[in-house]
Structures are given as structure tokens and as C-alpha cells.
C-alpha positions as CSV (number, residue, x, y, z in Angstrom):
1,X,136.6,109.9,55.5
2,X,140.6,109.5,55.4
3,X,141.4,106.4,53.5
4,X,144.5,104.7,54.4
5,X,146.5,104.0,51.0
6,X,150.6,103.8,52.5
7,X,151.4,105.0,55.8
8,X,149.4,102.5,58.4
9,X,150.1,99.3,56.2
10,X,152.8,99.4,53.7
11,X,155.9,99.8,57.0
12,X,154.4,96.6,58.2
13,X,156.3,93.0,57.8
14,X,153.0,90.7,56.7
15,X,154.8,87.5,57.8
16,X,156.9,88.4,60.7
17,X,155.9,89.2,64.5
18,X,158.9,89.6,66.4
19,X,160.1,93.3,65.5
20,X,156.7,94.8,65.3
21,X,156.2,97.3,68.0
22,X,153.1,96.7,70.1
23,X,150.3,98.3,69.1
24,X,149.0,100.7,72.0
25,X,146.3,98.5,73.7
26,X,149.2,95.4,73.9
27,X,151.3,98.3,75.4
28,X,148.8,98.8,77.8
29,X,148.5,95.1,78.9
30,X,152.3,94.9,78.6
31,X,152.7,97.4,81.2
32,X,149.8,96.3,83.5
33,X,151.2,92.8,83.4
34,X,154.4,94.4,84.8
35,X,153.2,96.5,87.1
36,X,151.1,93.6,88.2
37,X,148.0,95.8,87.7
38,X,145.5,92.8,88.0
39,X,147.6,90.3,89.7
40,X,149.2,89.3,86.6
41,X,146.2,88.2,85.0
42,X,145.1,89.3,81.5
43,X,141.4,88.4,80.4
44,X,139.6,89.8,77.7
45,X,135.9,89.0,75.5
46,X,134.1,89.3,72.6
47,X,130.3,90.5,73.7
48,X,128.2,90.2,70.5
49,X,124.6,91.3,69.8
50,X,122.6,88.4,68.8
51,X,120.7,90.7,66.0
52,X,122.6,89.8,62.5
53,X,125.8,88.3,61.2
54,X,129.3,88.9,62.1
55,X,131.0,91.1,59.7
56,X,135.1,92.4,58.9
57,X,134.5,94.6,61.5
58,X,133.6,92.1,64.2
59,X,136.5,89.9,62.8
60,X,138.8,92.7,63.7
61,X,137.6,92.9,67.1
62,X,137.9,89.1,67.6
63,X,141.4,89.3,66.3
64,X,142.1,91.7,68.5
65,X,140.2,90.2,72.1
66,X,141.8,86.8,71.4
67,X,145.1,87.5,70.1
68,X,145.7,89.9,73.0
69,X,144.5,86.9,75.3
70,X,146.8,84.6,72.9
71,X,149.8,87.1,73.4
72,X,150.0,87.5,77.4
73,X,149.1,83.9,78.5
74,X,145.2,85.0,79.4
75,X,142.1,84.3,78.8
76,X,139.1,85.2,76.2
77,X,135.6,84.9,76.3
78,X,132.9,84.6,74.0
79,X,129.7,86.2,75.4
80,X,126.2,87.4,73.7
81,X,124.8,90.7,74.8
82,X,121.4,89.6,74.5
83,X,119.3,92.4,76.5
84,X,117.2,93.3,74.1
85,X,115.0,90.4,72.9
86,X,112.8,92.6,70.2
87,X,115.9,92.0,67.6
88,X,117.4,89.0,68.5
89,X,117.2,85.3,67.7
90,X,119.0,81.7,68.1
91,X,120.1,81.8,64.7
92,X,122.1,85.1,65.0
93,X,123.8,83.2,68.3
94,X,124.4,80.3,66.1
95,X,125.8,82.0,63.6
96,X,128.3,83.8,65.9
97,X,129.5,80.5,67.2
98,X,130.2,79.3,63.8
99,X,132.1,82.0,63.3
100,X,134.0,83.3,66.0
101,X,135.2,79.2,66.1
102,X,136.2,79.7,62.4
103,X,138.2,82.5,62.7
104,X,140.0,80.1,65.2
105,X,139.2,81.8,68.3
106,X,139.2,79.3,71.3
107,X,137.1,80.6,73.8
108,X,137.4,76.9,75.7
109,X,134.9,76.6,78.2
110,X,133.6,80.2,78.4
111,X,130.7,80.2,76.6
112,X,128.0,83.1,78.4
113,X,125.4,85.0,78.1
114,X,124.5,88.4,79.7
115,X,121.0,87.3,80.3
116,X,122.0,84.7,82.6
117,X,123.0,87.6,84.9
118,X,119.8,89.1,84.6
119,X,119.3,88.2,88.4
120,X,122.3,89.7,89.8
121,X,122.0,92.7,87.8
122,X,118.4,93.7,88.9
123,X,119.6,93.2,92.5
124,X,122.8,95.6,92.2
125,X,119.6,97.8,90.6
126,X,117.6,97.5,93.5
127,X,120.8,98.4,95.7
128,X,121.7,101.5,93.8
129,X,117.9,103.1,94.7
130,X,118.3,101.6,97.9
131,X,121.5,103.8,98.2
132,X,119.2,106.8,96.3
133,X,121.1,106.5,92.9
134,X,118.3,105.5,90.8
135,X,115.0,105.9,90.2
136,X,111.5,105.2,88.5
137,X,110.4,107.1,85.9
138,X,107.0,108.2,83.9
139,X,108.5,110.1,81.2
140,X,107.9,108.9,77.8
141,X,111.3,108.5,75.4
142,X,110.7,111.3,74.1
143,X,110.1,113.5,77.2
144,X,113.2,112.0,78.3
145,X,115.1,113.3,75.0
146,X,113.5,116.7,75.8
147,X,114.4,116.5,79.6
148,X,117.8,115.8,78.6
149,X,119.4,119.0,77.3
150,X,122.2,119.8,74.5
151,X,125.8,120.1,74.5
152,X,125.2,123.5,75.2
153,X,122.7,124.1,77.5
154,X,121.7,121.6,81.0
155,X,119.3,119.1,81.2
156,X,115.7,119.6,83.4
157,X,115.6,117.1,86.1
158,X,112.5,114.4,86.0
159,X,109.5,115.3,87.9
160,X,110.2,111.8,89.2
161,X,113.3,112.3,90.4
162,X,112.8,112.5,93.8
163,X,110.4,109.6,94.7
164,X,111.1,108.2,97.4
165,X,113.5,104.7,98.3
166,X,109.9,103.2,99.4
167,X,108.3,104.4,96.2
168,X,110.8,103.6,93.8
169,X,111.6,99.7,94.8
170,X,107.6,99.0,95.0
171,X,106.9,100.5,91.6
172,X,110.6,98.6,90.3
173,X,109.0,95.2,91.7
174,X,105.8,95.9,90.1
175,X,107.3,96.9,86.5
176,X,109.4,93.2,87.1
177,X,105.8,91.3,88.0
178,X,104.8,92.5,84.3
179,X,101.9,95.1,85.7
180,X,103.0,97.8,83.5
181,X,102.6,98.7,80.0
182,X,105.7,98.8,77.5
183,X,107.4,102.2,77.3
184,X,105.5,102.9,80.1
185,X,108.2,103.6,83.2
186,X,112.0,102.9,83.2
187,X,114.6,103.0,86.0
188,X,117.0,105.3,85.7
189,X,120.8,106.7,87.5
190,X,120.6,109.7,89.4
191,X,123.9,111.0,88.8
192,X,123.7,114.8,87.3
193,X,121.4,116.2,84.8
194,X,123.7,119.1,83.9
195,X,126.4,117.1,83.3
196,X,129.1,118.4,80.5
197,X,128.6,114.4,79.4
198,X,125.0,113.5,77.8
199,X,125.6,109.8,79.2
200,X,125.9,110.8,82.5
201,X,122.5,112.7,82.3
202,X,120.0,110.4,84.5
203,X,120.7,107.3,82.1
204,X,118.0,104.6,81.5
205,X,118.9,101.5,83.1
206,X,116.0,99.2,82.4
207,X,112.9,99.3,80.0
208,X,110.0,97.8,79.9
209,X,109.2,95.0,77.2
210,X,106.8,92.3,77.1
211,X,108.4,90.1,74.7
212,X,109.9,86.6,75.1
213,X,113.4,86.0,75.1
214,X,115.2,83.5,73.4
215,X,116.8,82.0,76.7
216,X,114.5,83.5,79.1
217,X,111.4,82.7,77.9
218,X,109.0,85.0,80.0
219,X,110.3,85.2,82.9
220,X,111.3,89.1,82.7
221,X,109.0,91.9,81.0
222,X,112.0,94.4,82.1
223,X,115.3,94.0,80.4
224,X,118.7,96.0,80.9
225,X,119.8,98.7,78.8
226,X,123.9,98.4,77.2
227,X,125.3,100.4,79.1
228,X,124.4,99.3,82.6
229,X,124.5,95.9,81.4
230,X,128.3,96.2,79.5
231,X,130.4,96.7,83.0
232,X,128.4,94.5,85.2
233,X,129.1,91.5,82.6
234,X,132.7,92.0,82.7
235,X,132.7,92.5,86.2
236,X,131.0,88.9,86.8
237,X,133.4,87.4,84.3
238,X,136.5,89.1,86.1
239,X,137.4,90.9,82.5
240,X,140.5,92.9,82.9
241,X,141.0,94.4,79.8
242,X,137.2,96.0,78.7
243,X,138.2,96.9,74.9
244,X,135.5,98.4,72.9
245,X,135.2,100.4,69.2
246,X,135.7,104.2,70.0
247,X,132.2,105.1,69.9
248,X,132.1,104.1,73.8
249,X,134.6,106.2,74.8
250,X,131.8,108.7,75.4
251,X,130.2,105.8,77.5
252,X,133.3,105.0,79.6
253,X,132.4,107.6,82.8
254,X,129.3,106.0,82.9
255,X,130.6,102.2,82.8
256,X,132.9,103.8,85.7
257,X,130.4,105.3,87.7
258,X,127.9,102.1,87.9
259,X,130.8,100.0,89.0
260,X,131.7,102.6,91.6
261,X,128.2,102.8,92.6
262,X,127.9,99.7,93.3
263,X,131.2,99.2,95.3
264,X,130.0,102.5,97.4
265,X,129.5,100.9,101.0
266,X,131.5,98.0,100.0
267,X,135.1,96.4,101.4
268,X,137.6,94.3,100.1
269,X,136.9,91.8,103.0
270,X,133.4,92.1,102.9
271,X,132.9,93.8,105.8
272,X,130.8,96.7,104.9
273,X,127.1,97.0,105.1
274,X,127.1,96.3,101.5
275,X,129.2,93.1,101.1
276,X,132.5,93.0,99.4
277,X,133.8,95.2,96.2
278,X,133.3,93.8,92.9
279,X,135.8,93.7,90.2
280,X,136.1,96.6,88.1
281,X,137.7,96.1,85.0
282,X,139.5,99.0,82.9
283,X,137.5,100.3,79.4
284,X,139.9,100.6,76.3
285,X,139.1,102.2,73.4
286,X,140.2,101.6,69.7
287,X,138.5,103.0,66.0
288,X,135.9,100.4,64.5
289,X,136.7,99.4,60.9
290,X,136.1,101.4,58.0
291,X,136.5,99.7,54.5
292,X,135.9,101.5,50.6
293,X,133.2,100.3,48.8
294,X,131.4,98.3,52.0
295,X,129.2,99.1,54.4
296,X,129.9,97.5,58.1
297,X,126.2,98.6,59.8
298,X,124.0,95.7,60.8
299,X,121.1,97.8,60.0
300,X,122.0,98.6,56.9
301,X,123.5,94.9,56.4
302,X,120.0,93.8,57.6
303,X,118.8,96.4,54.8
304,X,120.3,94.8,51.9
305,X,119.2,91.3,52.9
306,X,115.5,92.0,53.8
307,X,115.6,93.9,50.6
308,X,116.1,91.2,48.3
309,X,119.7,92.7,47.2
310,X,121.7,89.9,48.3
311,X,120.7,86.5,48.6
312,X,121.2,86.1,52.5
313,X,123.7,86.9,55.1
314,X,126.1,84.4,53.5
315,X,126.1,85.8,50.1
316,X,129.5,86.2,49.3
317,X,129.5,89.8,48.2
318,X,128.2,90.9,52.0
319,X,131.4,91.5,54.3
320,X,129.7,89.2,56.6
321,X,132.4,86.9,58.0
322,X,129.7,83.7,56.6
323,X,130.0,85.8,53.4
324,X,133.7,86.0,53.0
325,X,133.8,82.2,54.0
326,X,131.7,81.6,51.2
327,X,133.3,83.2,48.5
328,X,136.9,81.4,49.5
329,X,138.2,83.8,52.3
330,X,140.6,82.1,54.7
331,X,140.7,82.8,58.4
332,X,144.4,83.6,58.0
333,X,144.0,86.0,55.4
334,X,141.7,88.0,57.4
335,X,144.0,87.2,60.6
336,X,147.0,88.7,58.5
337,X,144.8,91.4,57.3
338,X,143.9,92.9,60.7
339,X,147.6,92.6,61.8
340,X,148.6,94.9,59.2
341,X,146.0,97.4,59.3
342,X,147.2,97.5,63.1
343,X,145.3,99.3,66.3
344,X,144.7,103.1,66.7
345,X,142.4,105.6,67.6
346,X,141.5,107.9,65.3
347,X,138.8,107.0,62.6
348,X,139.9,105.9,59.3
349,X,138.7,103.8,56.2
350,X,141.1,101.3,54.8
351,X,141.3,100.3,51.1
352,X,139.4,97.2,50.4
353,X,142.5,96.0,48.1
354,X,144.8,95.5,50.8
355,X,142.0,93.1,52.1
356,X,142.2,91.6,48.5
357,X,145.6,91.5,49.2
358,X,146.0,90.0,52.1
359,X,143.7,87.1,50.8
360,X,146.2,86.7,47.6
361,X,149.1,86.0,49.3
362,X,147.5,83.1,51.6
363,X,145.5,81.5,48.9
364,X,148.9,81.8,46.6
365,X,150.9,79.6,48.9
366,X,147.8,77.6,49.7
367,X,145.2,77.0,47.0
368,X,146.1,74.0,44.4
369,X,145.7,74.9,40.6
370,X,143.4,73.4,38.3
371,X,142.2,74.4,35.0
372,X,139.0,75.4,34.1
373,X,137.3,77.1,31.0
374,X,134.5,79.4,31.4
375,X,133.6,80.5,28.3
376,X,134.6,77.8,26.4
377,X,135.6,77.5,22.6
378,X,136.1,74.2,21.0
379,X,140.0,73.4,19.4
380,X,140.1,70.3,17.2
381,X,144.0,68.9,16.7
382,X,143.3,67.7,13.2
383,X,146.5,65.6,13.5
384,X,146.2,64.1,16.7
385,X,145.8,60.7,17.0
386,X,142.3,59.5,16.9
387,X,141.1,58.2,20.1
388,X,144.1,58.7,21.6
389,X,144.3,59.7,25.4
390,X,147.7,61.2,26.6
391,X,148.1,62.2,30.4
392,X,150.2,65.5,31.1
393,X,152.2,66.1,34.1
394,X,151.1,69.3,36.1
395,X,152.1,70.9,39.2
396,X,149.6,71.2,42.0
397,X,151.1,74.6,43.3
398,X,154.5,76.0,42.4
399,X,154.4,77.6,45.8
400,X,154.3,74.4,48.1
401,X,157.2,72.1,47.6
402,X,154.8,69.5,49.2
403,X,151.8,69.7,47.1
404,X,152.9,67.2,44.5
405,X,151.9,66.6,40.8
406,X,148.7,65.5,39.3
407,X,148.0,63.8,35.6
408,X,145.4,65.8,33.4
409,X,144.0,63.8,30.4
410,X,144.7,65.7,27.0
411,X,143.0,64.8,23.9
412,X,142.6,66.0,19.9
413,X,139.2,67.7,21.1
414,X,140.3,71.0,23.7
415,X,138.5,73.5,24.9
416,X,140.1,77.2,25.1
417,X,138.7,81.0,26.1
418,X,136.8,82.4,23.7
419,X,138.9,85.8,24.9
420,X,141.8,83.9,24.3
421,X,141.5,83.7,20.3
422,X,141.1,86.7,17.9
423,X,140.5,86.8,14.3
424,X,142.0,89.6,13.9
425,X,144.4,90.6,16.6
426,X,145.9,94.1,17.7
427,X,149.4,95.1,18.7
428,X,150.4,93.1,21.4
429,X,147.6,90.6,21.3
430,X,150.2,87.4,21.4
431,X,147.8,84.8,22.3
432,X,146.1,82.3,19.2
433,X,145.4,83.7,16.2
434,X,145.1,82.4,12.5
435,X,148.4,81.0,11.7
436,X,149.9,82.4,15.5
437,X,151.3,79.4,17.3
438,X,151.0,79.2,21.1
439,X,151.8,76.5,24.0
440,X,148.8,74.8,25.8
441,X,149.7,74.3,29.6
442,X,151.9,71.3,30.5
443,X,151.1,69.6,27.3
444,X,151.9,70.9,23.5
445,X,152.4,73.7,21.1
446,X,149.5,74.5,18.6
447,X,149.6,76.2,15.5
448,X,145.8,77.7,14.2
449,X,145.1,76.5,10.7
450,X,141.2,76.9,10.2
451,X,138.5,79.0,11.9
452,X,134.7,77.7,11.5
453,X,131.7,79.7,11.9
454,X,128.3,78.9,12.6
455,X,125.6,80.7,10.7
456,X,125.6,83.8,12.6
457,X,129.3,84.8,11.7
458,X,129.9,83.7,15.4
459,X,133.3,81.8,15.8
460,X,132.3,78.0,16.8
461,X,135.3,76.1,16.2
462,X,139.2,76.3,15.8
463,X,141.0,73.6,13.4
464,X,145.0,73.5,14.6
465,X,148.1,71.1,14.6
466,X,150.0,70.5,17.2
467,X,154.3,70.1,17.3
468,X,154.3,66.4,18.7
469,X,158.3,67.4,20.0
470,X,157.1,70.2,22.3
471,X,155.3,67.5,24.9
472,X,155.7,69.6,28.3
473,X,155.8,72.7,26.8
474,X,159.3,72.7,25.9
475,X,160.6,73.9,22.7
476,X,163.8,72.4,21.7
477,X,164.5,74.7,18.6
478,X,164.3,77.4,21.0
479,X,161.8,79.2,18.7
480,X,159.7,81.9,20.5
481,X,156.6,81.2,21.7
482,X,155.1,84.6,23.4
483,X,151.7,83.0,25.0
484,X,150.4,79.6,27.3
485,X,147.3,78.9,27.2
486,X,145.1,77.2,29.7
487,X,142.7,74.6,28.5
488,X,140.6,70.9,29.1
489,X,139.8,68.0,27.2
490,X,136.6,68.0,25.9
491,X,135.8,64.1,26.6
492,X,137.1,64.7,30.0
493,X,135.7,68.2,31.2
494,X,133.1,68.4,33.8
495,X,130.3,70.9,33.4
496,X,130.0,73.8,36.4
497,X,128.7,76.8,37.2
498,X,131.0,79.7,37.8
499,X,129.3,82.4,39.9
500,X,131.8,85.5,39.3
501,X,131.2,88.4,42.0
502,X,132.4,91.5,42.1
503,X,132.4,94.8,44.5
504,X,128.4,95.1,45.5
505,X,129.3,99.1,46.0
506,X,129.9,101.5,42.9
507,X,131.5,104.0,44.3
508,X,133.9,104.1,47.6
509,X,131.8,105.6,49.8
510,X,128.7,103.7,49.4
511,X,127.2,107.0,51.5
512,X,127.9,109.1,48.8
513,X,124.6,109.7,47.5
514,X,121.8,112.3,46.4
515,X,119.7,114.2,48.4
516,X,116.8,112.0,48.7
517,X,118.3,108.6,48.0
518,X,120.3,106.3,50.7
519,X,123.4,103.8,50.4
520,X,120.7,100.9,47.9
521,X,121.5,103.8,45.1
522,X,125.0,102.9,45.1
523,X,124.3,99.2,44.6
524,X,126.1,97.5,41.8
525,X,124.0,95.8,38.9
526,X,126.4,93.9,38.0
527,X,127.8,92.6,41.5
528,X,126.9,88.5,40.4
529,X,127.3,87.2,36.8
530,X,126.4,83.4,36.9
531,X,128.4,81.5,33.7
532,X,126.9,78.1,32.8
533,X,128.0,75.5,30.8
534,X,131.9,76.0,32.2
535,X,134.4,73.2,32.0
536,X,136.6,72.3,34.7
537,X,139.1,69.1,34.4
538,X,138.3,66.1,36.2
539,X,140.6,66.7,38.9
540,X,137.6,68.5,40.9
541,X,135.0,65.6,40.6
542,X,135.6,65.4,44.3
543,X,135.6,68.6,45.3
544,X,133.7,69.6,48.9
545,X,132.5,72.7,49.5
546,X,134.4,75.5,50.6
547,X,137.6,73.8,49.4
548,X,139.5,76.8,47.4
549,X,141.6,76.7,44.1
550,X,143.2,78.7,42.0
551,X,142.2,78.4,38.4
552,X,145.3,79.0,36.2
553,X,144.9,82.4,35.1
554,X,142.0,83.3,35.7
555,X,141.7,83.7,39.6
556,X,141.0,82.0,43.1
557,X,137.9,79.9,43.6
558,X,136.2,78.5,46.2
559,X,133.7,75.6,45.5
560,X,130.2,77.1,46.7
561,X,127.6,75.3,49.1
562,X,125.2,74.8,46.4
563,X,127.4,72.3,44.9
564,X,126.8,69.0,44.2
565,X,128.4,65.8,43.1
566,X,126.3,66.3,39.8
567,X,126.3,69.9,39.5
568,X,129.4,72.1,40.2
569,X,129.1,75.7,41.5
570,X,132.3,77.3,41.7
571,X,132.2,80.9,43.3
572,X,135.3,83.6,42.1
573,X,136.5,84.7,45.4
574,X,139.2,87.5,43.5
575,X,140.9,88.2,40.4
576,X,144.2,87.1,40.0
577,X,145.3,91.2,39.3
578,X,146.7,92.5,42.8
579,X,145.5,96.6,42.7
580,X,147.2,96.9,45.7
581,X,151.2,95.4,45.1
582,X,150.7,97.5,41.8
583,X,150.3,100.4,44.2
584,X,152.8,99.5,46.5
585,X,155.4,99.3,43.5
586,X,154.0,102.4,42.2
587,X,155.0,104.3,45.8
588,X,158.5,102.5,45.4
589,X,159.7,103.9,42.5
């Protein structure tokens, strides 16, 4: 797979929308809307399967559907494609609500569901054999694979195929009344089994399945395949703008061709023997999203979580849009992403830094700073007052004017990084060091005098002085101070848990495997590291969950839904380090 590293993204203004050209589907609507193509009207939807979590992929789509609907003064609709009962479930359509209306997409009062049109649809079924353009059939799924044919040679037509009109809607009614087994017959198109497109090859409409429904109930035992359902639904809805992932372009003749079956013997006044036309909308194709080191399948999403390797939909390494909201993804970061990966039509996979990228640059102007310690090492100011509790002055976010100033306690007992101390430093190691003076955050310049030990050789404890005329960091000698570290009072820390993720993919191409083995080989051991026993400054005693940060140096962080006024979870949602800008400069020079 092609991975996009410059050309699609790096052209692209990530904060302005007025000289972007429109992408091609826009240009589409753009010229319908002039030509008046559908009376002016633009109205699009996002028709979810009920059977897992959203995901990036889905969040493109949604981007796309509403912001098209957004653009042009239209409409968007949020509807579940909930034929097939055997995978699907009320938590799956909950889920989807939460977060389609997350992702701030305002589908108002267009809430539906394609199996409230399971009526309607098995009429326009019943018409189509009426008119002798479909059929029952006894062929088992795989005599039907069989009877199909290859690209290169024509399908065998069903022994079936000719029943007649009588024959056909008694045996439909009787597979609706439940008197057949599953499997056993399905209705299919008569349109043309040598046909240069598979899909247009006698296609099943409906199949037999006993199985309760999560709407339904049991009121039907036969339920609608995709692709006679897809075109009726938008049809009802009075969709103009059909726009699907490219793997339907294949499909498109046939969403055509049921539409126009249907309308065969109809009239725009109503007058025919068949009533009036319905509304055919227009099928647009764009490429699904592909994105390194991820995989965007629901079955293979659905793999990893009935397999124990991730700890639910919402765990934040999935790319499941409850998982991104976990770790501390923004709906504007993901709204910015999928406006400069743009809209096209050929398949392509898109580096997962840009995404990381995209999410640095919201949470930068948005996410308030704290300081927090996670692998803390104890710093005793031996000449520090005793007792004595001084509040320094920090800045809530250098990037928002607005944000204001807080007052962090300091006090003679700190806690530092253990990584941010050595012994015995190397070249270009400038942070504390015996005798190495550096500046703590906001507050004062320390000088390392002593280093303790505890019986293992392991450092426990640093003894410095401080510079009581360098409060704020300022030094008015103008001596050099090359390092500024980040730290919290020990009185006043509050103990959390930091839960640091990383990619859950080793390699780009999670694919890439071994004959024998699948994507699970790929899976990275070391994906979740849970650090206990951090310290955090009392700023975030309050914290709710979900509420992001960025803590100084270290990275973003969004507080975690396990969290609790008495125990802190803190998930890392990236690393302060921006792969991709590196890149970007990299291309410049």
C-alpha cells in the first residue's frame, strides 16, 4: 500500500477554508446545486452497521456526510443499517449515537433505522416478481457461488429461475410466515447471469433468518440483503447525494437498476399502473481510510477485543472513535485531520503521525499545563526554610491569552524525574548533576550538593541549595543556566496513576506477516505501561474525566474514566515529540 508522507497533506492550509479548492465530491454538489439537479436541495447520511464501534475510518465518513450537508445549506442523517440481526445489538447503536453526536454531527430530528422500512421494502420486492424481476430460489450459498461464474467465464442460470409470478409470491409469503428453514430459499433479481459485473448476476435480495431483531422483535424471519436495502433507504429519506467508500463502486449498477426497477411502470404524476416514481438518488464514490500501524476492519477490531488484546472497544490504543476519546482525542483534531488528508479516489494509507499531528496542534492551543512527576525522585533544599510554604506563579497555557495564571505550592521537599538527574552525565546531558545547577519551573534555581543511596546502590535522594534571588526563574547575574526542570512539592503532590500507551502495531502494515500467522503477530507487548505511585500537583484534585492537559514536558493527557476523586488515572494520549513537523521541516530544507 502507497503511504501518503507529502504530496496529499503538506500543500494544505490546516487552519484556513476559504482558498482550498473543493474536493471532487463538493464539486459535484457545487455543480448540482447550480444546475438545480435536485431542486436545489442537498441531503446526505451516515448509514452505520450496528455490529461494533465507530472507528477513524467511520469518523472520516461522518466528516465528510455532515460537513458536505454543513457546506451547501442541506441536510444529514443519521441512520443504522440494521438488516442483519445475527451481528448486531443496542449497544453498538448506542454507541454510534454517542459518537456520531461527539464528533459534533447534528443530525436534528433524523434519527432512522432501515428496519423500520422493512414493510415497504418487501412490498417494492413483491412488485419486482410481480413485474418478473425476481425470483425464489433453492440453491444453497454455495450453489449460488458455483452458479455464479468468474470474471472470465458466464454464470449458469438457477434451475429456479423461471417459476412462475404465481409460484414465486406464494413461496415469498410463505418464507415471510416463518415456514421455511434458514438458508433454505432466498429471493433473488433476475437481471443477467452473464453479466461482465458479478453484482448484477441474479443478486440475493432477502435471506432467510429466524433470529430476533433488536427493534423488530419477531416479527420477520426474512431480512434484506445491503445492497437492495442501501438505495431503497435513501430513496425513502429523499438522499440526494448517496456517498459511499469505493468498495461500492462495483455495487453502484445494481443500486441503479433496483431503483429503476422499481420506477418501471411508474409516472411522475402517479398515473401509471404502478403509482408514482420514487426518488432516486445519485451513488458517489470516495477511498475508505487507510492508516500505518492500525487496522480499520470491524472484524478484525472485534478480533482484538474478543481476544483479550485490548481491554474493550474503548481502550485507547483501538482507533475506535470511543478509543481516541479516551485517550484525550478532540473532535476538532480529528475534524482538522480529515480536512487535510482531503477526498479522492484512489486507495492510499496515510501516516499515523500526521494524525498525531493534527491532535498536537489542538490540544497545544487548548490543553492547560500542569506538572506532574512520574517516576519520581525525592530533592531536599537543605537551606530552605523549614516549614515554609511559598506559592509560585505559573501560566495555565502560553498559547491562550485567556487561560490565566494559577499558584502552585513550593516547598524544601520536591520531587523531580529520576531521568532527569545523572551521576555521571555524558556530553550534552545539561540537566542536574553533582554540583550542575539547574532552574525548577516558575520557582528557583538549584545547585546539587549531596546524592544518597539506599542499600542497593540505587539513587534515593538528592541534597541541594537553592539561589533565594532567582524566585521566577530569573537570574539577575545573567549566569547560564542550560536546563528547567519540572517538579512538585512533596507535602502537596497527589498520588495517580499514569497509564502510558503507545502504537498497539509493530510494524506499519500490521498485515505484514508470516505465512501461517495473521495481523495478532504484529501486536505490541509493550502497547500499555501502567506507572504507579506518580505525583501530580494539586491543581488536578478536581479533575473530571476526559478533561485533557498537557503535562510540562512530558506530553498530553487526558484524565481516564477509571478515575476517581481518591484515585487518579491519567492516560498519555501522545508524546510531546511531533515525528511529523520534523518531517515536514526535513522536506523544506
Amino acid at each position: 500500500m502507497a503511504v501518503i508522507i507529502w504530496a496529499n497533506c503538506m500543500v494544505m492550509d490546516m487552519t484556513q477554508d476559504n482558498n482550498q479548492p473543493l474536493d471532487f465530491i463538493r464539486q459535484i454538489v457545487a455543480e448540482d446545486c447550480k444546475t438545480g439537479k435536485w431542486g436545489g436541495r442537498v441531503h446526505t447520511r451516515f448509514p452505520p452497521e450496528p455490529n461494533g464501534y465507530l472507528h477513524i475510518g467511520h469518523a472520516k465518513a461522518i466528516c465528510l456526510n455532515y460537513g458536505i450537508a454543513k457546506d451547501f445549506g442541506g441536510k444529514f442523517n443519521l441512520r443504522f443499517d440494521d438488516t442483519n440481526p445475527s451481528k448486531e445489538d443496542q449497544d453498538y447503536v448506542d454507541a454510534i449515537i454517542e459518537d456520531v453526536r461527539w464528533l459534533g454531527a447534528d443530525w436534528e430530528d433524523r434519527l432512522y433505522y432501515a428496519s423500520d422500512y422493512f414493510e415497504q421494502m418487501y412490498q417494492w420486492a413483491v412488485e419486482l416478481i410481480k413485474k418478473g424481476k425476481a425470483y425464489v430460489c433453492d440453491l444453497t450459498p454455495e450453489q449460488v457461488r458455483q452458479y455464479r461464474g468468474t470474471l472470465t467465464e458466464p454464470g449458469r442460470p438457477s434451475p429456479y429461475r423461471n417459476r412462475s409470478v404465481e409460484e414465486n409470491l406464494d413461496l415469498f409469503e410463505r418464507m415471510r410466515r416463518g415456514e421455511f428453514p434458514d438458508g433454505s430459499r432466498t429471493l433473488r433479481a433476475k437481471i443477467d447471469m452473464a453479466h461482465p459485473n458479478l453484482n448484477m448476476r441474479d443478486p440475493v435480495m432477502y435471506r432467510i433468518l429466524h433470529q430476533e431483531h433488536h427493534r423488530q422483535g419477531n416479527k420477520w424471519c426474512i431480512y434484506p440483503t445491503y445492497d437492495w436495502a442501501h438505495g431503497l433507504e435513501d430513496s425513502i429519506e429523499g438522499i440526494t447525494h448517496s456517498i459511499c467508500t469505493l468498495e461500492f463502486e462495483n455495487h453502484r449498477p445494481l443500486y441503479d437498476w433496483f431503483i429503476d426497477a422499481i420506477n418501471e411502470g411508474r409516472t411522475e404524476d402517479g398515473s401509471g399502473p404502478w403509482g408514482r416514481r420514487i426518488h432516486h438518488p445519485q451513488q458517489i464514490e470516495f477511498a475508505r481510510l487507510n492508516l500505518t500501524y492500525t487496522v480499520l476492519s470491524k472484524r478484525k477490531l472485534l478480533r482484538l477485543v474478543e481476544g483479550g488484546y485490548v481491554n474493550g472497544w474503548d481502550d485507547p490504543r483501538m482507533p475506535t472513535i470511543a478509543g481516541l476519546r479516551r485517550r484525550g482525542y478532540s473532535p476538532s483534531a480529528i475534524w482538522n485531520f480529515a480536512k487535510v488528508i482531503g477526498v479522492n479516489k484512489y486507495n492510499s494509507t496515510v501516516d499515523i503521525s500526521l494524525l498525531e499531528h493534527c491532535l498536537r496542534g489542538d490540544l497545544n492551543k487548548t490543553s492547560p499545563r500542569v506538572m506532574a512527576v512520574l517516576r519520581p525522585l525525592k530533592v531536599v533544599i537543605t537551606d530552605w526554610p523549614q516549614d515554609k510554604v511559598e506559592y509560585v506563579e505559573a501560566i495555565n497555557n502560553p498559547e491562550d491569552p485567556t487561560s490565566g495564571r494559577r499558584l502552585v505550592p513550593f516547598s524544601g521537599v520536591l520531587y523531580i524525574e529520576q531521568d532527569d538527574f545523572m551521576e555521571q552525565p555524558p556530553a550534552k546531558f545539561y540537566r542536574l548533576a553533582p554540583g550542575r545547577e539547574v532552574r525548577l519551573r516558575y520557582a528557583y534555581l538549584i545547585t546539587c550538593r549531596e546524592v544518597i543511596k539506599d542499600a542497593s546502590g540505587k539513587v534515593a535522594e538528592l541534597r541541594c541549595t537553592y539561589d533565594p534571588a532567582t524566585r521566577g526563574g530569573e537570574v539577575p547575574d545573567g549566569r547560564k543556566v542550560k536546563a528547567t526542570l519540572h517538579w512538585v512539592s512533596a507535602a502537596h503532590a497527589i498520588d495517580a496513576e499514569v497509564r502510558l500507551y503507545d502504537r498497539l502495531f509493530l510494524k506499519p502494515d500490521p498485515e505484514e506477516v508470516q505465512e501461517g500467522q495473521d495481523f495478532t503477530a504484529n501486536i505490541n507487548p509493550n502497547s500499555l505501561q501502567i506507572l504507579k505511585g506518580c505525583k501530580v500537583e494539586p491543581s488536578l484534585t478536581d479533575t473530571r474525566p476526559l478533561d485533557r492537559w498537557q503535562f510540562e514536558r512530558l506530553g498530553y493527557f487526558c484524565t481516564d474514566l477509571d478515575s476517581r476523586p481518591d484515585r487518579l488515572v491519567f492516560n498519555r494520549t501522545v508524546e510531546l515529540k511531533d515525528t511529523w513537523a520534523k518531517l515536514v521541516r526535513k522536506r523544506q530544507v
